[in-house]
ROLOZA-447750 format. One record per residue (C-alpha): residue number from 1; residue in one letter; x, z, y. Coordinates in nm, 3 decimals, decimal comma, always signed. Example, Ala and Ser with C-alpha at 12.3 -4.5 7.8 and 13.67 -1.06 7.14 Angstrom:
<sites>
{1; A; {+1,230; +0,780; -0,450}};
{2; S; {+1,367; +0,714; -0,106}};
</sites>
This chain:
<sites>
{1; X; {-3,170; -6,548; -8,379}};
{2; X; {-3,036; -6,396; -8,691}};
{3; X; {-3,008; -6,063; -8,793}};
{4; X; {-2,644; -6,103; -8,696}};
{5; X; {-2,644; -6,227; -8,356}};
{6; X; {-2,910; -5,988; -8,246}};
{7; X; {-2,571; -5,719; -8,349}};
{8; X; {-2,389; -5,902; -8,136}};
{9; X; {-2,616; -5,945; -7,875}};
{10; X; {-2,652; -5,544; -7,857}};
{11; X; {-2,297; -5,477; -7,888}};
{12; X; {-2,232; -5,727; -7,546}};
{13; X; {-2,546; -5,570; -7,393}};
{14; X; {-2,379; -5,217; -7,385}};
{15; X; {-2,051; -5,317; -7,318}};
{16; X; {-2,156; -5,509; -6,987}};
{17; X; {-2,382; -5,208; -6,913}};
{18; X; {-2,106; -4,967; -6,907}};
{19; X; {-1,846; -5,239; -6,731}};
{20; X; {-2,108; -5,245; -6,426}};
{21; X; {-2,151; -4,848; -6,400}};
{22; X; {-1,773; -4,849; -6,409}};
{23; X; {-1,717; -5,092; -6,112}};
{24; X; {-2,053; -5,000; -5,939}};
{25; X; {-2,195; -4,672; -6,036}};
{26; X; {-1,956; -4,444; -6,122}};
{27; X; {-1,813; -4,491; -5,750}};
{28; X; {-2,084; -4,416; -5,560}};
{29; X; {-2,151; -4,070; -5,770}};
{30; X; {-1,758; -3,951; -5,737}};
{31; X; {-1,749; -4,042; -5,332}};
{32; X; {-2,124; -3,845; -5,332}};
{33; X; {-1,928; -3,513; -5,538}};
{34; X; {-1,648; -3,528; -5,280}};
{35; X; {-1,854; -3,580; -5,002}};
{36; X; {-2,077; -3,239; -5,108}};
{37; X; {-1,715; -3,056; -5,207}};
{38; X; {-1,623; -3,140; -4,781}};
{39; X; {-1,980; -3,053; -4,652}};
{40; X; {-1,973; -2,722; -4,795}};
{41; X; {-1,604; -2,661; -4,671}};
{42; X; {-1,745; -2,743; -4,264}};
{43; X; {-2,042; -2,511; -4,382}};
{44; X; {-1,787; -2,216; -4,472}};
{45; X; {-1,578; -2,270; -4,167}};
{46; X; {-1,881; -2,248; -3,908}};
{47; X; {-2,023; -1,933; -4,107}};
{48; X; {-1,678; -1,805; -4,005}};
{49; X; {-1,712; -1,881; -3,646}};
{50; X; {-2,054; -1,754; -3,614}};
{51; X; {-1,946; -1,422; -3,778}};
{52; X; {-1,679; -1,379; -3,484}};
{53; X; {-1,933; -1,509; -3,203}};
{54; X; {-2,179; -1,279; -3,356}};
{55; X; {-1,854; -0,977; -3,339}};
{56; X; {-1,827; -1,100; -2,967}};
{57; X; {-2,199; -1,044; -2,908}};
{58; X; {-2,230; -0,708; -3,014}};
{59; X; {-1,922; -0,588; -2,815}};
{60; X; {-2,104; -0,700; -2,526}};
{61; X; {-2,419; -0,583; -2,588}};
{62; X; {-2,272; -0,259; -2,633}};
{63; X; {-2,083; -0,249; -2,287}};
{64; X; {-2,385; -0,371; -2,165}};
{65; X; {-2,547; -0,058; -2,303}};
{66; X; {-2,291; +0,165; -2,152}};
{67; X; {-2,336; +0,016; -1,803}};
{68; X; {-2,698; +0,067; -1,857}};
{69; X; {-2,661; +0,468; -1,943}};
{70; X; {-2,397; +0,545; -1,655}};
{71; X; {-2,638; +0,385; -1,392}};
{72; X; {-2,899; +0,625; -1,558}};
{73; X; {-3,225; +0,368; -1,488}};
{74; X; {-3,322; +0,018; -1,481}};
{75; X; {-3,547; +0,100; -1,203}};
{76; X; {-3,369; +0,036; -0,884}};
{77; X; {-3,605; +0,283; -0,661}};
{78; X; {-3,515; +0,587; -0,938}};
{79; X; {-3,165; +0,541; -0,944}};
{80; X; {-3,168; +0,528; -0,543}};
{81; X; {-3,388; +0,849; -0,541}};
{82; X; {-3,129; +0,999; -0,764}};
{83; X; {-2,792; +0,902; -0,628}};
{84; X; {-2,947; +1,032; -0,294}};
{85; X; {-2,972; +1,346; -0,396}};
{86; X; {-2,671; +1,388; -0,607}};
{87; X; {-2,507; +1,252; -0,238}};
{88; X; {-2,640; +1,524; -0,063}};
{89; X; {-2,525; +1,771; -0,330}};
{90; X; {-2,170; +1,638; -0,344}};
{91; X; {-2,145; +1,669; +0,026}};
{92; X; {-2,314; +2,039; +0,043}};
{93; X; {-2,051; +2,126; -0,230}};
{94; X; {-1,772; +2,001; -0,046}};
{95; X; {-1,888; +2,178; +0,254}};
{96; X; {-1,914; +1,893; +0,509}};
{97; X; {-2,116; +1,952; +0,795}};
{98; X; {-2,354; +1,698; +1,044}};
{99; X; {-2,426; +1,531; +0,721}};
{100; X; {-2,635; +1,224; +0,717}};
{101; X; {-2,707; +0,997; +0,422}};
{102; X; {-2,936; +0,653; +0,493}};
{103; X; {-3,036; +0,437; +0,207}};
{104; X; {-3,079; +0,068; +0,289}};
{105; X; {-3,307; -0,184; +0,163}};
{106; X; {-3,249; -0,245; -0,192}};
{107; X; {-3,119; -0,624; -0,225}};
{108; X; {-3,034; -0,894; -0,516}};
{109; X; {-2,660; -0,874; -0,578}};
{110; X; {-2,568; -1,244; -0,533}};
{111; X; {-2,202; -1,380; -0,744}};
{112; X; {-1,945; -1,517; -0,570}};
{113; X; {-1,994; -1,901; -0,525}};
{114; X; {-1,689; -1,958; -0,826}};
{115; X; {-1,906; -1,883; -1,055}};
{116; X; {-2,187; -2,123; -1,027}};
{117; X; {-2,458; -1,925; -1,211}};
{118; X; {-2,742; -2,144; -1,342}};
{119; X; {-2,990; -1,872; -1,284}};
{120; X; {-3,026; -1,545; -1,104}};
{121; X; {-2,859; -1,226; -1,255}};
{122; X; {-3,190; -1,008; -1,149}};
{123; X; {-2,902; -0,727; -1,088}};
{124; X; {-3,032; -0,510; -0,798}};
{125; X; {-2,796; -0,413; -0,543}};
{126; X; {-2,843; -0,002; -0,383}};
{127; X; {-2,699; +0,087; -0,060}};
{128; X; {-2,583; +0,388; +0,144}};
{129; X; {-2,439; +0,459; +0,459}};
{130; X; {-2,298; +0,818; +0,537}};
{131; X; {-2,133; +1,022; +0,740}};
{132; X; {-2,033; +1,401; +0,802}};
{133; X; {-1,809; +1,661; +0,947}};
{134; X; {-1,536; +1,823; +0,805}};
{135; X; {-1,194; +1,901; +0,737}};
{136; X; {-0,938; +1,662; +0,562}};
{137; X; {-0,881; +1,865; +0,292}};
{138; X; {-1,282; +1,899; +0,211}};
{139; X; {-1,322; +1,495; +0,270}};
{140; X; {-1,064; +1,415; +0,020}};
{141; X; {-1,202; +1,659; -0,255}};
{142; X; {-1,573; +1,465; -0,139}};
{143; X; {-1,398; +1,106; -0,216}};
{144; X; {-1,262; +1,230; -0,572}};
{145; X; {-1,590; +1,400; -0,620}};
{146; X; {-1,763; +1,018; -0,571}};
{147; X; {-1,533; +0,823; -0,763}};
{148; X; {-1,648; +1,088; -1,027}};
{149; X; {-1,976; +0,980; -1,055}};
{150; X; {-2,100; +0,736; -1,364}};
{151; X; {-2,241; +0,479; -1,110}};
{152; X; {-2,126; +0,181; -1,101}};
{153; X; {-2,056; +0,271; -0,741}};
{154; X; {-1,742; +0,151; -0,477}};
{155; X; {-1,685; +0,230; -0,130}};
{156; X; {-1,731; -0,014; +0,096}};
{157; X; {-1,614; +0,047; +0,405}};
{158; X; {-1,483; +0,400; +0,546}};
{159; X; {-1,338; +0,555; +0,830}};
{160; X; {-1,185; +0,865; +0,924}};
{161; X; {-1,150; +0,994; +1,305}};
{162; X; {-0,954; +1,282; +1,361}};
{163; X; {-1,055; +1,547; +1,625}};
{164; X; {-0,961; +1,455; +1,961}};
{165; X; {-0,785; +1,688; +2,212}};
{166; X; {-1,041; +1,780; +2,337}};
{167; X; {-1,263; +1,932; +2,079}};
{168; X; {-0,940; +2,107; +1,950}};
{169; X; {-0,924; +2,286; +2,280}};
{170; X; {-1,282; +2,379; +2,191}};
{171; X; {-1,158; +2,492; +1,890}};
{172; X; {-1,346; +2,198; +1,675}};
{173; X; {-1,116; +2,068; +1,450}};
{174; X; {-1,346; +1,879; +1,233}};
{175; X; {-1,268; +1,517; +1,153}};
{176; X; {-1,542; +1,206; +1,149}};
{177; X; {-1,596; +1,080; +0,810}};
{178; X; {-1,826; +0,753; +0,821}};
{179; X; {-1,900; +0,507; +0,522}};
{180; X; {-2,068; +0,255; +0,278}};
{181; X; {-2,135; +0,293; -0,065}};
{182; X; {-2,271; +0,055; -0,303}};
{183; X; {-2,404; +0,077; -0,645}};
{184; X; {-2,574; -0,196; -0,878}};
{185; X; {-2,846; -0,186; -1,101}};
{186; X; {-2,902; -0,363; -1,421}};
{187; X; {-3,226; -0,520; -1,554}};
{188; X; {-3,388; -0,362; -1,885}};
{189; X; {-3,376; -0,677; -2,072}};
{190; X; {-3,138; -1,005; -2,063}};
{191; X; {-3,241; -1,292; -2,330}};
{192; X; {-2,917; -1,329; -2,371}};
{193; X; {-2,805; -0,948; -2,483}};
{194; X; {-3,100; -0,824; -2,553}};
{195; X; {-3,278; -0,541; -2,482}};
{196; X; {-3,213; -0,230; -2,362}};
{197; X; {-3,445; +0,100; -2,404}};
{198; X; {-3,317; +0,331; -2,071}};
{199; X; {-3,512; +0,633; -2,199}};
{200; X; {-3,310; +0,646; -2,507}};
{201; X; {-2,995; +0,627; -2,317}};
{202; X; {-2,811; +0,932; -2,215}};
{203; X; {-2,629; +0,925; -1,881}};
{204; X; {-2,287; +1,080; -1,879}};
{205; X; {-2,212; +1,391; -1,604}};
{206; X; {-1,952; +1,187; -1,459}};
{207; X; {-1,663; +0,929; -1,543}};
{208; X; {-1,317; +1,028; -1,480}};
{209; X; {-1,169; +0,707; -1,300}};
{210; X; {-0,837; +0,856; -1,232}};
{211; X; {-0,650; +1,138; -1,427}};
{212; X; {-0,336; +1,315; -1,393}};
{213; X; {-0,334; +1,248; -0,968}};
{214; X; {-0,282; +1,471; -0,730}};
{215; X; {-0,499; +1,423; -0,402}};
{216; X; {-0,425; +1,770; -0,234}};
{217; X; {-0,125; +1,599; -0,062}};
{218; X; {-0,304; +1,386; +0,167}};
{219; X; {-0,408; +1,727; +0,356}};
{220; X; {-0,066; +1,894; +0,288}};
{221; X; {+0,114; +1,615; +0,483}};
{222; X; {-0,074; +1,654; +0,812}};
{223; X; {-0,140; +1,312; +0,896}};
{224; X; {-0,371; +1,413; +1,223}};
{225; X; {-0,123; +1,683; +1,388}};
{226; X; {+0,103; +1,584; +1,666}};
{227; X; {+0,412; +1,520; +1,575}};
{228; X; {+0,692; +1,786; +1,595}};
{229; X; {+1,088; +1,680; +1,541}};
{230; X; {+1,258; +1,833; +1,243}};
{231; X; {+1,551; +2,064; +1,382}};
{232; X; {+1,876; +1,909; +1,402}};
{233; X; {+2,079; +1,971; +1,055}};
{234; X; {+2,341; +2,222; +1,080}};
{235; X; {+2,675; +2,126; +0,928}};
{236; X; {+3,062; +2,227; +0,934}};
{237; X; {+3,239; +2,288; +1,275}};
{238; X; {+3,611; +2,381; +1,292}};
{239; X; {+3,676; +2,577; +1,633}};
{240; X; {+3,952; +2,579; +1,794}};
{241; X; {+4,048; +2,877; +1,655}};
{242; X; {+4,021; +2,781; +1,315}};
{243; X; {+3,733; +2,940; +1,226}};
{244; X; {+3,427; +2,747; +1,014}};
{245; X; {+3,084; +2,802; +1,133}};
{246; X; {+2,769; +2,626; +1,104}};
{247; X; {+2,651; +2,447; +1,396}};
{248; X; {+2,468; +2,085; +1,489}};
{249; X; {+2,753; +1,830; +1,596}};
{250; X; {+2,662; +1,865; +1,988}};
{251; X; {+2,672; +2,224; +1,997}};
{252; X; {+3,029; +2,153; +1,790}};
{253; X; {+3,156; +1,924; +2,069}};
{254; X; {+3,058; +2,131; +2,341}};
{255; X; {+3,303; +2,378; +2,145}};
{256; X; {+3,580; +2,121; +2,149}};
{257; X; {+3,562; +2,211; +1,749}};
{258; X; {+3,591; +1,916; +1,476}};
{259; X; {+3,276; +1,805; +1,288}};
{260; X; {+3,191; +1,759; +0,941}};
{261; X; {+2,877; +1,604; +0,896}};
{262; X; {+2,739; +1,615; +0,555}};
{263; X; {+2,951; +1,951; +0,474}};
{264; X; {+2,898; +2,321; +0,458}};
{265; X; {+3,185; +2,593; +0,511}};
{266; X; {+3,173; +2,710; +0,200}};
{267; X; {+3,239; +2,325; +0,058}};
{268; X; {+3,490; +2,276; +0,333}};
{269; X; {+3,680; +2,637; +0,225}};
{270; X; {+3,799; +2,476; -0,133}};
{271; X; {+3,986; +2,220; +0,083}};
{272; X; {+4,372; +2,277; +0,208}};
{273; X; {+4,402; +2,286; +0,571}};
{274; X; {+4,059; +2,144; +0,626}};
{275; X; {+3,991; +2,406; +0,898}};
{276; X; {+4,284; +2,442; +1,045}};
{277; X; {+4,317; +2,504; +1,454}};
{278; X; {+4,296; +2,156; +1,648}};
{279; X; {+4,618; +1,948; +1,762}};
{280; X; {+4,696; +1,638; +1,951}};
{281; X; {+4,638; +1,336; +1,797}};
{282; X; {+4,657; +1,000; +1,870}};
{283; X; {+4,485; +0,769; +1,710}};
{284; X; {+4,451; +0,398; +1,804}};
{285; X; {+4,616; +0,469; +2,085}};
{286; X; {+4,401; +0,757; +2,215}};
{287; X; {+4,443; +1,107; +2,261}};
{288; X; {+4,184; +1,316; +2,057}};
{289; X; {+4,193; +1,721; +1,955}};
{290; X; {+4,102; +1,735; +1,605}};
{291; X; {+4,243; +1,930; +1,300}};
{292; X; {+4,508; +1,816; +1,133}};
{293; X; {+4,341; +1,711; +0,821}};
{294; X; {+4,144; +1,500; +1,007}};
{295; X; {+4,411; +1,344; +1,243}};
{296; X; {+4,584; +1,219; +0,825}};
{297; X; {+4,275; +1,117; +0,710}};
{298; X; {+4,252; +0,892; +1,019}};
{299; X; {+4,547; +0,758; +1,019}};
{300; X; {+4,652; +0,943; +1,330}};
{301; X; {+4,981; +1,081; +1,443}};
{302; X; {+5,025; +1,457; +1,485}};
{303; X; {+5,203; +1,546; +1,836}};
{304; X; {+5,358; +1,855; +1,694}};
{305; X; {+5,367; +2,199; +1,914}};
{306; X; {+5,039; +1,988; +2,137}};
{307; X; {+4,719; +2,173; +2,105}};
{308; X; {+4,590; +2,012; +2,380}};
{309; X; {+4,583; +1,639; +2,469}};
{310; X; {+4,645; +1,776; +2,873}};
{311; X; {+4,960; +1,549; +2,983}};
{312; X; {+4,991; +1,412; +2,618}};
{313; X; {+5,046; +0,981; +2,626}};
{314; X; {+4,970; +0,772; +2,301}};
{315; X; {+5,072; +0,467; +2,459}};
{316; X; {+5,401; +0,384; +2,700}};
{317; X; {+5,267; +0,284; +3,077}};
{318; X; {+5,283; -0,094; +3,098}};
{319; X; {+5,549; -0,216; +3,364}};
{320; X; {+5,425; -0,239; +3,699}};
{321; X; {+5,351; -0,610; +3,813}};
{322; X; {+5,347; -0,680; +4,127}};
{323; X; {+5,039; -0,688; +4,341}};
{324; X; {+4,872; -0,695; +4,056}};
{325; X; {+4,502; -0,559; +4,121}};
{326; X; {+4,288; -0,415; +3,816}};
{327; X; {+4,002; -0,626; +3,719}};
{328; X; {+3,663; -0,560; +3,816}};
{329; X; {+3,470; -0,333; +3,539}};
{330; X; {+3,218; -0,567; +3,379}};
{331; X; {+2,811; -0,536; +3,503}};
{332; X; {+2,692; -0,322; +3,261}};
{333; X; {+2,352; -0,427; +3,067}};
{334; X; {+2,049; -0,297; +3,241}};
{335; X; {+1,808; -0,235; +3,000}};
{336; X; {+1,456; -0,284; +3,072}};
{337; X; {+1,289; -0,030; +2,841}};
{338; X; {+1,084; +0,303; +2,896}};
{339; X; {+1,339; +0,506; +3,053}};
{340; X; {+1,190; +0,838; +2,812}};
{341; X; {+1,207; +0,546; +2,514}};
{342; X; {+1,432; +0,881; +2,357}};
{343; X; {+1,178; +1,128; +2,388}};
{344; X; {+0,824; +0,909; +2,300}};
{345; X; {+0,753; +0,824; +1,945}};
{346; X; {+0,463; +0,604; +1,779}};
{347; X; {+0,288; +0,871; +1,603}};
{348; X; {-0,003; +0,642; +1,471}};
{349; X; {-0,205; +0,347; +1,532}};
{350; X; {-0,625; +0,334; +1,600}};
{351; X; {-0,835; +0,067; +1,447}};
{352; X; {-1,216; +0,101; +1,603}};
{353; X; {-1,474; -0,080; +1,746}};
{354; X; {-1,742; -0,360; +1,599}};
{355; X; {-1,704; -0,659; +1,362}};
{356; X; {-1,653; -0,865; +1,616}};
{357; X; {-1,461; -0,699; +1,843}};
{358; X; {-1,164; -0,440; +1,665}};
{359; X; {-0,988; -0,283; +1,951}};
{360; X; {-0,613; -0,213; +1,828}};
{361; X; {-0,452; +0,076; +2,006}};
{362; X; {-0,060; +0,247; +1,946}};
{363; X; {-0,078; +0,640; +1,990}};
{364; X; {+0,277; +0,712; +2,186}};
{365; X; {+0,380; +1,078; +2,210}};
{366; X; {+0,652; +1,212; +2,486}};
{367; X; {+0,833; +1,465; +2,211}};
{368; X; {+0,905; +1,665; +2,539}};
{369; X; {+0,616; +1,703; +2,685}};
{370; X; {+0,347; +1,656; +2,442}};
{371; X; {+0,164; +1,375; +2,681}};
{372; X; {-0,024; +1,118; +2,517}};
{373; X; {-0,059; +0,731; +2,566}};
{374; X; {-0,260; +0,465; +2,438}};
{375; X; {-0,119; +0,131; +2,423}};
{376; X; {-0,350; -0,185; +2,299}};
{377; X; {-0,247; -0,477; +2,146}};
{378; X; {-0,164; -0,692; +2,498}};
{379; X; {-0,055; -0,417; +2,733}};
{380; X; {+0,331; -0,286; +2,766}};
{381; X; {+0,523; -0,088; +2,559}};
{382; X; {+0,885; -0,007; +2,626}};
{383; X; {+0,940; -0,286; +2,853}};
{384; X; {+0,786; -0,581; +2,638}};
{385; X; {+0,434; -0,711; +2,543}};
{386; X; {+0,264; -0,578; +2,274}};
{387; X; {+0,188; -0,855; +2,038}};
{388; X; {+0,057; -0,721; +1,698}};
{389; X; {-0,067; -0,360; +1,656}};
{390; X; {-0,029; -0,285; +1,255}};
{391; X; {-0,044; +0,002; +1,031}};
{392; X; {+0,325; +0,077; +1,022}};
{393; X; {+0,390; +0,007; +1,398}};
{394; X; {+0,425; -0,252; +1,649}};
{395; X; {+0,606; -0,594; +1,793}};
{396; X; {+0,677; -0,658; +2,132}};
{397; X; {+0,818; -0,917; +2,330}};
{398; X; {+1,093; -0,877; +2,596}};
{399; X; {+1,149; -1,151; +2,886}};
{400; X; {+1,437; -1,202; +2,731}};
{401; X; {+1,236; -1,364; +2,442}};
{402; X; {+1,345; -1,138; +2,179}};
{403; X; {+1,097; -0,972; +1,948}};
{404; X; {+1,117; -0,629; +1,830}};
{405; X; {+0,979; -0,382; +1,570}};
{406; X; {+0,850; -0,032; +1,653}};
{407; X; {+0,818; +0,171; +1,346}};
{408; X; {+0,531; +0,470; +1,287}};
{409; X; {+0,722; +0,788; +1,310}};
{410; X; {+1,012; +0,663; +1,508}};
{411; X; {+1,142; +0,680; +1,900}};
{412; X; {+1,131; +0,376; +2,066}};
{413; X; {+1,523; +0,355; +2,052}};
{414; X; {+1,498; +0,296; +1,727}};
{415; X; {+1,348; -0,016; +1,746}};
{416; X; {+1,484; -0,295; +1,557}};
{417; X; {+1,528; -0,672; +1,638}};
{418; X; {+1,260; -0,870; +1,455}};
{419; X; {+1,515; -1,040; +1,288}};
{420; X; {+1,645; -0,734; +1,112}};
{421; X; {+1,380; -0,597; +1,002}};
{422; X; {+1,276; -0,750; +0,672}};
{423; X; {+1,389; -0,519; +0,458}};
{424; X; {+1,333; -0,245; +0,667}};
{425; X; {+0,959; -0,314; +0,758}};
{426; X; {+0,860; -0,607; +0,539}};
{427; X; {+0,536; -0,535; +0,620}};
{428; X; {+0,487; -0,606; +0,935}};
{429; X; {+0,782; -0,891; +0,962}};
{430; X; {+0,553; -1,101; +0,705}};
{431; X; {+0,291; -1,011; +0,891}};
{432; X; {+0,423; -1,141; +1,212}};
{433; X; {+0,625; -1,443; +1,079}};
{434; X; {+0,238; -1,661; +1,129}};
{435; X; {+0,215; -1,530; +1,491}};
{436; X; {+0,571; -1,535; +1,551}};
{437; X; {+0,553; -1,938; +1,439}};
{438; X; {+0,293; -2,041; +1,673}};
{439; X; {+0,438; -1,846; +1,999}};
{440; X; {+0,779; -2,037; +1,921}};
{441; X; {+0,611; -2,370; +1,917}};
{442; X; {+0,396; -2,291; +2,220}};
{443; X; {+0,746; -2,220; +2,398}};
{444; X; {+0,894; -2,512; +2,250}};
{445; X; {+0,606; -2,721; +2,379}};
{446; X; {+0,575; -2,512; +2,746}};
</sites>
């Protein structure tokens, strides 16, 4: 090969050697730079997300380190030595008397099956039960005193029983408070939080878990004293001599004076001929003595120079009709109920008893003469069955079938048919609609 073709040779050489890294080489290095350029993007983005997760872990290990100071200890035995004795202070403080405070066996607080945990939670779970003696007034300062405390502590159950008639007449006028507290305990260390030194943790005095609520009202309002009516409201009554005086509207009608409910004198004054001496006036046909502002406002007609409706006739005398004999009066309705259902009033309902048996009882108060009954859930009550005993009164059942609502506070005139009462007791007429369901299809079915 000549000097020449050994040129030419060369020449082809690099030419085919940069053809094939063109087709063949130079693709596989730019997918390799794009592939690094997308790598490093996903590398960036889960720095990101570990940055927040990490965020999200210290919050919590800081709450966790909170809960850890207000329980004061990791040790469950300490902090039930402690919050024994803080328990017996609070109570000497708010001056309860017959005090008795009984831990319980310490116990593994176990989740609610919705969760599922994998493992345990080693959270320890400190119990108290209590009771004492003591005024309202001093129990309710006791409870805000407790929810107070930095435990992570709740009430459990809890009962108060008022004083009953009998140690008032001793003069004892103490209530009964009984109930169970509960506090948990964290461990020391989770793998998962980290952990946590107690000794360099400072428990706070107390955590405020309400503000700005006033508690003192609870005693104010009485809730354990029999119940004594309000007086009857004294409003406007027009004698019959024209004078305005204050009076109840029965004293008013025993006066033969007109009545103005809802008005004083002095607002009745500033109207023309409001009190003005009673005339006859017959209104719908009937004979009434009222003033005669009221006989206009009623649509009335004034029987001028008549005082008195004595010999006065609103209506002509029909024409006689032969033989004619008046029709019997109709029976009138006979009704079954407490005959003092004016005077007796629910004043509360009583909850007591076991787990598995709650005995319900109404407390029913004659207004008159102070007596007292006690009516469970099943026994009689103004003529009916008592069905359901609630917190805000009672259903019954008549023979006639119908069901009606006895209110807390209320006579037992005042009932109200079951089906009027949802939006005056909604309470108890949801609470009865399940019961009330199965009784109708058991009658259905009878």
């Amino acid at each position: 090969m000549n000097p020449r073709e050994k040129r030419m040779a060369t020449i082809l050489g690099i030419v085919g050697g940069f053809f094939v890294a063109y087709q063949f080489v130079w693709p596989m290095v730019n997918d390799r730079l794009f592939g690094m350029s997308d790598t490093i993007e996903k590398l960036h983005d889960g720095i990101a997300d570990l940055e927040d997760e990490l965020e999200e872990v210290d919050a919590y290990r800081d709450s966790y380190r909170d809960f850890v100071a207000r329980t004061g200890s990791t040790d469950a035995e300490e902090v039930k030595s402690t919050m024994h004795a803080r328990l017996i202070e609070m109570i000497e403080k708010a001056h309860l008397k017959n005090h008795s405070v009984s831990p319980k066996r310490t116990s593994d607080l176990r989740p609610p099956r919705k969760m599922r945990l994998k493992k345990e939670t080693k959270i320890k779970l400190v119990r108290f039960s209590i009771s004492a003696n003591g005024s309202l007034s001093n129990i309710v300062a006791f409870l805000k005193d407790f929810y107070e405390l930095p435990y992570i502590a709740y009430i459990t159950d809890i009962s108060i029983d008022p004083p009953t008639r009998r140690m008032k007449e001793r003069n004892r006028t103490d209530s009964r408070l009984t109930l169970s507290v509960e506090t948990v305990v964290l461990p020391a260390y989770d793998p998962e939080v980290s952990e946590v030194n107690p000794a360099l943790l400072v428990q706070p005095a107390r955590v405020i878990k309400h503000r700005e609520q006033d508690y003192g009202f609870i005693a104010a309002r009485k809730p354990f004293d029999e119940y004594i009516p309000p007086p009857p409201e004294l409003w406007a009554c027009c004698t019959g001599a024209g004078q305005c005086q204050q009076r109840t509207e029965a004293q008013c009608q025993s006066r033969r004076g007109s009545f103005f409910g809802g008005q004083t004198c002095s607002e009745l004054r500033g109207q023309e001929e409001a009190c003005t001496p009673p005339v006859a006036c017959c209104v719908d046909d009937a004979c009434v003595e009222i003033s005669m502002a009221e006989c206009t406002a009623r649509g009335g007609e004034v029987k001028v120079g008549r005082s008195s409706c004595q010999n006065v006739k609103c209506k002509p005398d029909p024409p006689p009709v032969a033989q004619a004999q008046p029709p019997p009066p109709p029976p009138k309705e006979i009704d079954p109920g407490d005959p003092d259902r004016d005077k007796k009033i629910i004043q509360m309902t009583l909850q007591y008893g076991t787990e598995e048996q709650r005995i319900r009882e109404l407390v029913v108060v004659n207004a008159q003469s102070q007596a007292k009954e006690y009516v469970a859930s099943g026994g009689e009550l103004d003529g009916g069955e008592v069905l359901l005993v609630h917190a805000r009164g009672a259903v019954t059942r008549r023979a006639d079938g119908k069901y009606r609502i006895y209110p807390i506070g209320y006579r037992l005139a005042d009932c109200v048919l079951y089906e009027q009462a949802m939006e005056l007791q909604p309470e108890v007429f949801f609470t009865f609609q399940p019961l009330k369901k199965k009784l109708d299809e058991e009658a259905l079915h009878a």
